[in-house]
N, C-alpha and C positions, 0 to 999 in steps of 0.2 A: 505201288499205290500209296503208302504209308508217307512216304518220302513227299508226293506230289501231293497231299493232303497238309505235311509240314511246310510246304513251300508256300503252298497258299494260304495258310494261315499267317505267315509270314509277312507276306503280301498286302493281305487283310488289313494285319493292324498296323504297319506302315500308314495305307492307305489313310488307317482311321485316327492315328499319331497325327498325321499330315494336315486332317480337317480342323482337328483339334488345336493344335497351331495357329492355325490360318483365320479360328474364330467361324469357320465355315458350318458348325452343327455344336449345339448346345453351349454356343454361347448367349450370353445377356445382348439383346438388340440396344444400341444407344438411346442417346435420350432424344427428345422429338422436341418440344420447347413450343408449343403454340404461341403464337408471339401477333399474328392477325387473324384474323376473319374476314371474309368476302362473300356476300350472298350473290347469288342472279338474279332476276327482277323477279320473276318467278317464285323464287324460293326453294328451287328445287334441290340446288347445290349449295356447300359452301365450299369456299375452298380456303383451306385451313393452311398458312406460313410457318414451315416448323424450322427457327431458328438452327435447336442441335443438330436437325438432320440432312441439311442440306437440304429441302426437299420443300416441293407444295403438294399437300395431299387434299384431295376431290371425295367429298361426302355426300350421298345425297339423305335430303331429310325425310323422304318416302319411309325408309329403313335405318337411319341413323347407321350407314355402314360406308368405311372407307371405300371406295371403289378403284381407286387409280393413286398413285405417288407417281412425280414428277421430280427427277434430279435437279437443279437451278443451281446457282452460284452459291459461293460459301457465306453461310449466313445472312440468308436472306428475313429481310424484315416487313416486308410488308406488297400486296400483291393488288391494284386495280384492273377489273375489266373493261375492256372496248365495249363501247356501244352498242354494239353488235354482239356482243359476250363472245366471237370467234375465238379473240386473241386475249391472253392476260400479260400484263406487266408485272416484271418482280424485280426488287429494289434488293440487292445483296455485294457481297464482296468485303465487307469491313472499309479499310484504308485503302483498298484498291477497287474502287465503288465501280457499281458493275448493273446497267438495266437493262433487264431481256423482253424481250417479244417472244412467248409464247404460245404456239396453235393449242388450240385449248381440248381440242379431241382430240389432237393425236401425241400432244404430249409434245412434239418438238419443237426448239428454240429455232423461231423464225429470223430472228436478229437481233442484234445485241450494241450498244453505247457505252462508253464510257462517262461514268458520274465522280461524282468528290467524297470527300473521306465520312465513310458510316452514310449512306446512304438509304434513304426511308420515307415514311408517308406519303406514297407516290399516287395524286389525283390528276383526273382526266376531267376536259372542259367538257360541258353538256353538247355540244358540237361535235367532240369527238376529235378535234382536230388537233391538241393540244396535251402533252405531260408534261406536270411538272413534279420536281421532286424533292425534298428536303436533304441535303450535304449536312448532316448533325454537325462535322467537327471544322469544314468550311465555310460555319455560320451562314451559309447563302442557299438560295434553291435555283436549281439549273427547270431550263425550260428546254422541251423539245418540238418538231413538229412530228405529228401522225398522219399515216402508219407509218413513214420511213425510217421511224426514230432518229429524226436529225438534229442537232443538236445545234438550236439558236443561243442560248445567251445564259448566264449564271447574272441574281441580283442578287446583291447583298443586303442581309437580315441583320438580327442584335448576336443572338448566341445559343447554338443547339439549337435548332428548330427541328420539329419530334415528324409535327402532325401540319395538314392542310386539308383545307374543304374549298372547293369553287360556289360562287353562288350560281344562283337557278339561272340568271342573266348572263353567264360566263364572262365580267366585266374584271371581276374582283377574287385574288385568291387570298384566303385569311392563313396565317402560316401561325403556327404556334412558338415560342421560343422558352424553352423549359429554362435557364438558368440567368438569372441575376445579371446586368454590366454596369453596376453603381461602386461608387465609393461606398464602404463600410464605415468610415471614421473620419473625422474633420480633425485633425491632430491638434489644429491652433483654432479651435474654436469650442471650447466645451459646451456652448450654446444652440449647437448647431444639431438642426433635425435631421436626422439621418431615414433617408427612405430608399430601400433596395426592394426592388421587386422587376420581375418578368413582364415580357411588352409581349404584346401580338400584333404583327405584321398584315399591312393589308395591301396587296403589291395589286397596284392598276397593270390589266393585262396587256392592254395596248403601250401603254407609253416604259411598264418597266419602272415606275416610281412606285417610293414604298411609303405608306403613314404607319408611323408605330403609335402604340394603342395601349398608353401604361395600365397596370393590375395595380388593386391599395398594395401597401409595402406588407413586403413580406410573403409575397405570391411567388410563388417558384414551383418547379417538380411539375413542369404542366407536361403529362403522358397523351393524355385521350384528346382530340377535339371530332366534333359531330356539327354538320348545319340539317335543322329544324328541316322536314317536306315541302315545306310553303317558302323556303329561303331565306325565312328573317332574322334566325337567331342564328347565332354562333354561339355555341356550347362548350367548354373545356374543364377539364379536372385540373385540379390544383391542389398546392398545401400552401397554407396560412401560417407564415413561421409566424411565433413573439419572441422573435429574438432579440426584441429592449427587454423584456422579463429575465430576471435571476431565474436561472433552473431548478429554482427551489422548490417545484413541487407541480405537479400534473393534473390535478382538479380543472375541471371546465376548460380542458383545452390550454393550460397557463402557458405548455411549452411552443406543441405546434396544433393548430387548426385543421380539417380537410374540405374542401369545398368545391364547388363549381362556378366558375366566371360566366357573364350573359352579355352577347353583342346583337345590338341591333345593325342587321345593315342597311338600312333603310334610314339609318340616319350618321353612316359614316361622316360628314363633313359638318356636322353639327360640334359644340365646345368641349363635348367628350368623346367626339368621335365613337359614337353609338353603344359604347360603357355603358351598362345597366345598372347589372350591381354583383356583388359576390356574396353565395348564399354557402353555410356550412350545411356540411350532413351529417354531421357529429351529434348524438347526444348528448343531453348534459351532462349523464355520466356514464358513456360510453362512445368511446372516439371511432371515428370511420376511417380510419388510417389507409394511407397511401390510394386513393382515387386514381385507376389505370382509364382503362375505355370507357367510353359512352358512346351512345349512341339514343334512336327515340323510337317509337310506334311509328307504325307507317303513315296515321294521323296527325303523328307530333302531339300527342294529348299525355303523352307518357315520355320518362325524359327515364332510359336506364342507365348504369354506371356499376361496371367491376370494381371490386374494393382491395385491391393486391395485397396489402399488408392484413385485413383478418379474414379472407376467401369469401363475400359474400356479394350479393346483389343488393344492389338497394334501387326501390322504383320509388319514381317522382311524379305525385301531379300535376305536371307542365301548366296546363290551364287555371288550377286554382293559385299556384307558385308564381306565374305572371300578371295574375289579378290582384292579389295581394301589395306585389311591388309597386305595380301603379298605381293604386290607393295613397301609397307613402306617398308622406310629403317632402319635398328636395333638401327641404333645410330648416331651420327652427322659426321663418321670417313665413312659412305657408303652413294650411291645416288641411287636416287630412282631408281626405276627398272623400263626398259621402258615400257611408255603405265599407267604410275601413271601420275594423274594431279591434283590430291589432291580435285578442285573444290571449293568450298569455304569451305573447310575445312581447321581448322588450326593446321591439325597436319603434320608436317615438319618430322616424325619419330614417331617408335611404341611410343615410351615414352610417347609420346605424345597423344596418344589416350583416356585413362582414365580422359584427362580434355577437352574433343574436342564434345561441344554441338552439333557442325555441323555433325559430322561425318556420321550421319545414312540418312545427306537429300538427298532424294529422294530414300531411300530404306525402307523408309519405313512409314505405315499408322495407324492413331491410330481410332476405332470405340468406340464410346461413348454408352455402355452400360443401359439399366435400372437398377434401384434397386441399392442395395449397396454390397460391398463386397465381389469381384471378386477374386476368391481364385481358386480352383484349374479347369483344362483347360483339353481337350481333343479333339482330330480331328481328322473326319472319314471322309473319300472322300474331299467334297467342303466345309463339312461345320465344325465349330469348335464351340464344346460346353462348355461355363462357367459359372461354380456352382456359385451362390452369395450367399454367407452363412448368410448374415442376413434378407435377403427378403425370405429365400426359395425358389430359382429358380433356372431354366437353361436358359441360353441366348444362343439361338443357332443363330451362324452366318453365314448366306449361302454366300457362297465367290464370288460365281459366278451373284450373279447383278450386273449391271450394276449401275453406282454413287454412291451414297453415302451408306455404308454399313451399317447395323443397324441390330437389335438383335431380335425374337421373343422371347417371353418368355412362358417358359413350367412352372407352377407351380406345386409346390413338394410335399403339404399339403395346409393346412386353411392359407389366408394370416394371417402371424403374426401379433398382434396388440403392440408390444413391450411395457415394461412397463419403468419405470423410471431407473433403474439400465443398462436395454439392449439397451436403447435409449442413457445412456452417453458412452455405450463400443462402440454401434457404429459412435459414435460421433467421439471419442477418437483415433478411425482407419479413419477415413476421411479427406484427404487429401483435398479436394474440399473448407472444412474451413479456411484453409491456401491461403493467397496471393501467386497467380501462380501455385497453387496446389505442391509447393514443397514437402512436406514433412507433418505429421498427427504427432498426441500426441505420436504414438506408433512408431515413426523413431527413438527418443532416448529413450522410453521405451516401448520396446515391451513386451506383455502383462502385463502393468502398471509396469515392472522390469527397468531394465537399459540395454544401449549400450557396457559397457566398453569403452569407453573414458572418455578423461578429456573435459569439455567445457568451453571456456570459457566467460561464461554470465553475461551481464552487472549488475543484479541487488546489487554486491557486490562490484563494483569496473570494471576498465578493468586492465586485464595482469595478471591474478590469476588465471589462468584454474581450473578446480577440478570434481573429477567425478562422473559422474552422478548414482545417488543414486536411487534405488529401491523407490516405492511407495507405500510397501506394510506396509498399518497402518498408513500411513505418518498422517491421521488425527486422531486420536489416542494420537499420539509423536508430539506434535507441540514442540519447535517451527521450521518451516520447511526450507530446502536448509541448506547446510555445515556451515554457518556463522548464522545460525538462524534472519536471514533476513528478511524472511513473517513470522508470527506470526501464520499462517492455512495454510492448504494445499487449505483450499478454496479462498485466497487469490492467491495461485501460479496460479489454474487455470486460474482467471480472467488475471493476469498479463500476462500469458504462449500464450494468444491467443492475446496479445497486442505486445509484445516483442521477439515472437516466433514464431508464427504463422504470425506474423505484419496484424491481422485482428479485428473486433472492437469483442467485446465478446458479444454475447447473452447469456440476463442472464438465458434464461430457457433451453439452453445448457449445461452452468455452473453449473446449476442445476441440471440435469442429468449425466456429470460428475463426480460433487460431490458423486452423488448415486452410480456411478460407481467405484471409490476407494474407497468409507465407503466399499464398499460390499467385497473388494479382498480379499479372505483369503489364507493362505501361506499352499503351497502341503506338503503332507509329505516328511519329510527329505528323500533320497536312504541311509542314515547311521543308520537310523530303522531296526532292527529284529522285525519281524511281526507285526510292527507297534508301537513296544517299543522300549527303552534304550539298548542296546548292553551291554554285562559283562562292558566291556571296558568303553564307556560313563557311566555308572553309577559309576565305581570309578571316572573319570571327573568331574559329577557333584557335589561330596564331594568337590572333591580339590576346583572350581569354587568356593561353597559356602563358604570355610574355612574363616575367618576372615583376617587370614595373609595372604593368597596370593589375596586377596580383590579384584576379579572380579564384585564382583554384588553390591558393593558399587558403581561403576557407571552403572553396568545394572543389576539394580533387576529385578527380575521378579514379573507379569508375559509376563510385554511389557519388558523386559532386556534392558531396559536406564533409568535413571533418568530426563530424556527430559533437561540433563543442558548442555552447553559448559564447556567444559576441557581443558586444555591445558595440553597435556601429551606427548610435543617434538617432534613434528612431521612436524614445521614450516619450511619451506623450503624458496629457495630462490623467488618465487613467492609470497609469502605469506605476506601480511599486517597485520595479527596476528596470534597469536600461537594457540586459543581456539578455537576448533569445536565442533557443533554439538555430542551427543554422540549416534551412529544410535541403533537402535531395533536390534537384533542378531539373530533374528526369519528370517526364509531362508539366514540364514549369508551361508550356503552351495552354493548356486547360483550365490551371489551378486559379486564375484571377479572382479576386483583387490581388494584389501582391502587400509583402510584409505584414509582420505579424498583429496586423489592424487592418489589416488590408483597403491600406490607404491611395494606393493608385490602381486604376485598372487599365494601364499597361504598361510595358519596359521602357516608353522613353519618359516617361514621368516618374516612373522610378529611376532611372540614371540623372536624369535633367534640372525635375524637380526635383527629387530627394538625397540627390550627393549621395547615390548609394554605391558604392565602392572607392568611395576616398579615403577610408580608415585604415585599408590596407591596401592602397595602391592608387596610382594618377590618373582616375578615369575622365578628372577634366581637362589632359591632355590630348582626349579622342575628339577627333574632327567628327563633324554630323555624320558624312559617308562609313568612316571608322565606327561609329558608333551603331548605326545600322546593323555594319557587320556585325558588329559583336551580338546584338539581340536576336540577327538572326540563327545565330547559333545556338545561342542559348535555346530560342524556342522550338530547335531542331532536335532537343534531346528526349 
């Protein structure tokens, strides 16, 4: 008896060794990453997209209680319902983009398509007949038809496009496109205005043409878009770089702005192709950093908006914020329209709007959220629910108390215990560490990449803009910034939160940080065939390594730089020297503009126009075919 008592205890904690392994019992659950929201027309449900977990999880707002999770493809971003609410679409896969047809009782993937690299904002026409979906790193959005999910046609946009809405007409789909594709710097012209800013896309659904739709300069980082209940407006988050301003100081917004852009569509074909205006949500002296989702009242009388970089809500007067604009007058040559009185506001005319801190007082209210990282938003009746994707929650906010408004929190899973790496990313998106909360690590690099501007930062000098560089490997490739000025990128941190942030550094921040770029590793290229070299880039990579056309004599592999300064003619009239940095070429497909002014935005105007590898080798020896090759490789790294 003694012996079969030993044996089974034996047994036992094998058993229980085994679970413990396996992560099968008292371990920490993953992280969940609320990254969309989806309601039913009703209200009854949402169905919440959790990035980390692979998963779509089913809430009903009776009880504020998870009901159901649904496995879906790896990193799934975002989820539309059918018409019918039977079925939901979910947009995931990363680089090997991936949309499902999901039965929406029973949880099963009814069928499945192939989409393009980072796949997301996936809307359905009012019809029902129709998805389309945003390709972030494919620049384009593919179109299918329904329910078969068949896959007609990909149009091509500007760059990243995030988000889309259909109008109420189903004629017109507005696509967002979050990043920059301008020239930074005119090299031979120091007279020359430089304006970089974000387009939005407005693709006719019938014919598949696109009008792009520029933002004032300096519009990038566009996350959220929403269309108004009645169809007229198009709504999107933004940030308002001043990156003509020296970084010398962060009062009233000096460095970056955050705001919302307004499209009429009712007058797309008009001179500004239905351009409104762009409104800050910023205080004067406290910035509303990082604007993620929005969305509006089932009215449209209320315009809401997640504020990711300090966790909060901010609600907008939609009705008195479009009475206001239309008052303004177009230009200094008209007077105001009566019944304007501006208030203390100082905008004297539209133009005027996009730099007017005052504009929104008294239209509107910001609520201070729990937890961090207030990302995408949704509103059913009174109250408006926002995912914070690094805590795991919902903050639901009931509109109708009375004083002060404030958030309960529904938890989505195990609270996280974040480790060293996901404690510096969510540092790194925290604008609250920032004096006045203007602006976080991730305003001019979002996800640890770059803005496309030039900035221009004191730690080299003033009066020498240059643009901001990718951070992917940065510690890897020291030494770091375009003049090789800090020696670590652990060094730019401490300085970055001193002279950028204008706040004192903690060093177990700093720390975490660190962990957070050692860890970035670069997606795959969209210029991969299934994961490899294309025909094309492999005759490239010959030409590259050829001895005479001498590309990887300054960037060998398998970091593709020699980590030295060059001087290979590319000094401009800004410039106090000719030698930079020579960067990593690894996601050189993303990083555009190119050179250290980022003065072309793309590789055959950097070969063609700019003689850029003649200094150390024959690249005007390459035929146009040969020369294709070559960038196709390049942008395969």
């Amino acid at each position: 008896m003694k012996n079969k008592h030993v044996v089974l205890s034996v047994v036992f904690f094998s058993v229980f060794m085994i679970l413990i392994l396996n992560h099968s019992i008292f371990a920490v659950e993953g992280y969940k990453g609320p990254i969309d929201l989806t309601a039913t027309k009703d209200g009854s449900k949402i169905y919440i997209t959790h990035f980390d977990a692979d998963e779509v999880a089913v809430l009903t707002t009776a009880d504020d209680t998870v009901i159901q999770t649904i496995p879906v493809g790896k990193e799934p971003t975002g989820v539309v319902l059918s018409m019918d609410e039977k079925t939901f679409y979910v947009t995931s896969g990363g680089s090997c983009g991936l949309v499902q047809a999901v039965d929406s009782t029973t949880g099963q993937v009814i069928r499945e398509a192939a989409a393009g690299h980072t796949p997301m904002g996936p809307v359905i026409t009012p019809d029902g007949k129709k998805l389309f979906i945003c390709n972030r790193f494919n620049n384009d959005v593919s179109e299918y038809d329904l329910p078969e999910l068949k896959f007609v046609r990909r149009i091509k946009v500007i760059r990243e496009p995030r988000g889309a809405v259909v109008t109420k007409d189903g004629k017109t789909v507005y696509v967002s496109n979050a990043v920059p594709n301008d020239v930074a710097n005119i090299p031979e012209d120091p007279e020359a205005l430089i304006d970089v800013a974000a387009e939005v896309s407005a693709i006719d659904i019938v014919s598949g043409g696109v009008k792009n739709i520029r933002l004032p300069n300096g519009s990038g980082s566009i996350h959220g878009i929403c269309i108004s209940p009645d169809g007229r407006y198009v709504y999107f988050t933004e940030i308002l770089a001043r990156f003509q301003m020296p970084t010398t100081q962060l009062e009233r917004g000096w460095m970056n702005t955050n705001g919302i852009s307004i499209i009429d569509t009712t007058q797309l074909n008009n001179k500004r192709s239905g351009f409104i205006n762009t409104v800050l949500l910023d205080d004067v002296d406290l910035g509303a950093a990082n604007p993620w989702g929005i969305t509006t009242s089932a009215d449209g009388k209320q315009i809401y908006i997640a504020l990711a970089g300090t966790s909060e809500l901010i609600i907008i007067d939609a009705e008195a914020m479009h009475k206001k604009l239309e008052l303004l007058p177009q230009d200094d040559t008209e007077t105001p329209a009566t019944g304007y009185t501006g208030g203390i506001s100082a905008s004297a005319k539209a133009s005027d709007v996009p730099n007017d801190l005052a504009f929104l007082v008294g239209m509107k209210k910001r609520v201070r959220l729990d937890g961090k990282g207030a990302r995408p938003i949704v509103s059913i009746g009174s109250d408006v629910y926002v995912g914070m994707f690094y805590s795991d929650t919902l903050q639901k906010v009931d509109l109708t108390v009375s004083g002060v408004l404030k958030g309960t929190e529904i938890a989505l899973g195990v609270k996280p215990n974040p480790g060293k790496e996901r404690r510096g990313e969510i540092h790194w998106n925290d604008a609250t560490l920032c004096f006045q909360y203007w602006q976080s690590c991730a305003s001019c690099h979002p996800d640890g990449r770059m803005d496309a501007y030039n900035w221009d930062l004191l730690n080299d000098g003033l009066g020498n803009p240059k643009n901001a560089k990718s951070l992917l490997w940065c510690e890897r490739c020291p030494p770091a910034m375009w003049e090789g000025v800090r020696k670590t990128s652990a060094h730019c941190t401490r300085t970055g939160f001193q002279f950028i942030l204008f706040s004192m550094p903690d060093e177990s921040k700093c720390q975490d940080i660190d962990a957070y770029i050692h860890a970035m590793q670069p997606l795959p290229s969209p210029y991969l065939v299934d994961g490899k070299l294309s025909e094309r880039a492999e005759r490239g990579k010959k030409i590259f390594e050829n001895p005479e056309i001498g590309c990887d004599k300054c960037h060998p592999g398998p970091l593709f730089t020699d980590q030295k300064l060059h001087d290979v003619n590319t000094k401009c009239y800004y410039d106090r020297k000719g030698s930079f940095d020579t960067p990593t070429l690894v996601e050189t497909w993303r990083t555009a503009p190119y050179l250290h002014d980022g003065r072309y935005t793309n590789m055959k105007d950097l070969f063609k126009k700019g003689k850029h590898g003649d200094v150390e080798g024959d690249i005007d020896s390459l035929t146009d075919e040969q020369l294709d090759d070559l960038i196709e490789y390049v942008l395969s790294l």
